[in-house]
Structures are given as structure tokens and as C-alpha cells.
C-alpha atoms as a printed R data frame, in Angstrom:
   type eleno elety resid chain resno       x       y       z
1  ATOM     1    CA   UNK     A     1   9.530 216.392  24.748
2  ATOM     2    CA   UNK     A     2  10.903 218.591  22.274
3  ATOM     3    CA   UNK     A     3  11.919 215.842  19.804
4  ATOM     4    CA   UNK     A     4   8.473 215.032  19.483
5  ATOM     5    CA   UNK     A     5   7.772 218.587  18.637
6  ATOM     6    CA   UNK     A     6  10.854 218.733  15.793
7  ATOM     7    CA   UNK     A     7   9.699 214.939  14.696
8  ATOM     8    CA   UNK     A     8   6.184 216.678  14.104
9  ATOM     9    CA   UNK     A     9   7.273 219.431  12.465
10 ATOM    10    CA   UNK     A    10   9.458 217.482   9.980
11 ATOM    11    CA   UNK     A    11   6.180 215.393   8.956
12 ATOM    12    CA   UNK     A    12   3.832 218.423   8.996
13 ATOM    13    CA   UNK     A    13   6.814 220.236   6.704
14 ATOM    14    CA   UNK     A    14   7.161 217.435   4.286
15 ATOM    15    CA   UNK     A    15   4.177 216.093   3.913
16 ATOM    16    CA   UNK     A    16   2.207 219.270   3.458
17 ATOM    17    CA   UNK     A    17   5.307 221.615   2.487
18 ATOM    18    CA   UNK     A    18   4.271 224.716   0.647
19 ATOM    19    CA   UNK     A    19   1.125 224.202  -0.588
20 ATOM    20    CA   UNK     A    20  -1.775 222.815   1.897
21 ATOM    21    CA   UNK     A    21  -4.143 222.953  -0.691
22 ATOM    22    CA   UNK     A    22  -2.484 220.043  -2.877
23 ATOM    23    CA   UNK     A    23  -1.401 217.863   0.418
24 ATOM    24    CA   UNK     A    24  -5.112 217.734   1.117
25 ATOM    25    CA   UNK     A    25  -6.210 217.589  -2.564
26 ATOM    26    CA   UNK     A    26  -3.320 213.849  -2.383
27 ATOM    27    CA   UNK     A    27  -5.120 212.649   0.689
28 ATOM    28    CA   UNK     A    28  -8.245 213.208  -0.603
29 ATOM    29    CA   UNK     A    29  -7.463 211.278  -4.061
30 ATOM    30    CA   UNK     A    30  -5.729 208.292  -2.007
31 ATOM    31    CA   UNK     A    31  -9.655 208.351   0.085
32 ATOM    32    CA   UNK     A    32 -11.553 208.077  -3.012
33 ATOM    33    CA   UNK     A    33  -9.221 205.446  -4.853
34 ATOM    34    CA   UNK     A    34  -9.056 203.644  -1.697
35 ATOM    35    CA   UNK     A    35 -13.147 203.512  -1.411
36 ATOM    36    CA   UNK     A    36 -13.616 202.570  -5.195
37 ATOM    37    CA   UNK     A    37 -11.384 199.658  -4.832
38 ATOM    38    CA   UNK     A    38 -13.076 198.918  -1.798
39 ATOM    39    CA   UNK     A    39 -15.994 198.511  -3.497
40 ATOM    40    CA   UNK     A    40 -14.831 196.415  -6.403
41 ATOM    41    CA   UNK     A    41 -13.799 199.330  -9.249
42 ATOM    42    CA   UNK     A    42 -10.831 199.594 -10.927
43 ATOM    43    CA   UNK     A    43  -9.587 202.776  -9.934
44 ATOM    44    CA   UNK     A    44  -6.115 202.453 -10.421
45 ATOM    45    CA   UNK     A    45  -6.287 205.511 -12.957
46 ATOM    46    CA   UNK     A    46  -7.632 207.720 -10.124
47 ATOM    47    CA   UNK     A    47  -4.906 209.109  -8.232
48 ATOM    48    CA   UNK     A    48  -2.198 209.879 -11.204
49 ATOM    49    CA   UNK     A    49  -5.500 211.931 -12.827
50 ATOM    50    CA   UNK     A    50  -6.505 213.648  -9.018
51 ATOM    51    CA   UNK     A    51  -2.070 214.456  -8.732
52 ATOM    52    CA   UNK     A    52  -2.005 216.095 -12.544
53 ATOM    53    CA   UNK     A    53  -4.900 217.958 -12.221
54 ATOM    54    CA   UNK     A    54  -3.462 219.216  -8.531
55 ATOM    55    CA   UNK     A    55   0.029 219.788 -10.432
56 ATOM    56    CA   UNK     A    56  -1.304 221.732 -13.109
57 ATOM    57    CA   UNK     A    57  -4.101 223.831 -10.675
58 ATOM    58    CA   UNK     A    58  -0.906 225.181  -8.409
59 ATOM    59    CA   UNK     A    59   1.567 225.941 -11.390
60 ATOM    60    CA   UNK     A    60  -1.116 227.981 -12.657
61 ATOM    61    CA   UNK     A    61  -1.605 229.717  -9.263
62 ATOM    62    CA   UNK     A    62   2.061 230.563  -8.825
63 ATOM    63    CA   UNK     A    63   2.249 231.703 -12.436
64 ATOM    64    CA   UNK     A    64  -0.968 234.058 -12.153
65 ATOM    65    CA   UNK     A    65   0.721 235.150  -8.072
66 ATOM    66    CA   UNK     A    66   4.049 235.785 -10.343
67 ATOM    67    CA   UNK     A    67   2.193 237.814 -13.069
68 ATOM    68    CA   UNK     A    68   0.497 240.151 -10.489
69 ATOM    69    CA   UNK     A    69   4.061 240.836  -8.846
């Protein structure tokens, strides 16, 4: 029973790592490009725009957390 525990742990750990926020932010942009192609839009564009804006919103958030320090 306990490899199931360490083989959910190494999932939880990579997928979501340090920052929640941008692990949901991914799996929200893969939803909404996944719907728009679903319903006939080209949408490839979607998810690199939905992963740069995610990059760029937590580099700012450690820079301003490293400022404060």
C-alpha cells in the first residue's frame, strides 16, 4: 500500500510542483483549448498564450516575494 502512496506523491509533486496556482492555470488552458476544438475553432494558439501569460504572472510573484525579503 505504501507504493501507491509514494507513486501519488511523485505525480502530485511533479505535476503541480511549486506553484499550484500555474498547474491549475495548465489544466485549465488544456479544458478550454480542448472545448474550442471541440466545437470546430482553431485554437491551437490557446494554450502557448494561457502557459506565457502563467510564466510571466509567477516570475513576477517571486520577484515582488524576493523584493519584500
Amino acid at each position: 500500500m505504501a507504493w501507491i502512496r509514494s507513486f501519488a506523491m511523485f505525480w502530485y509533486d511533479f505535476v503541480v510542483g511549486d506553484d499550484w496556482r500555474v498547474a491549475i492555470g495548465v489544466a485549465a488552458g488544456l479544458g478550454a483549448t480542448a472545448g474550442l476544438a471541440h466545437a470546430g475553432v482553431n485554437a491551437w494558439w490557446l494554450l502557448p498564450t494561457v502557459v506565457a501569460v502563467l510564466l510571466g504572472v509567477s516570475v513576477r510573484r517571486v520577484v515582488k516575494a524576493a523584493r519584500r525579503s
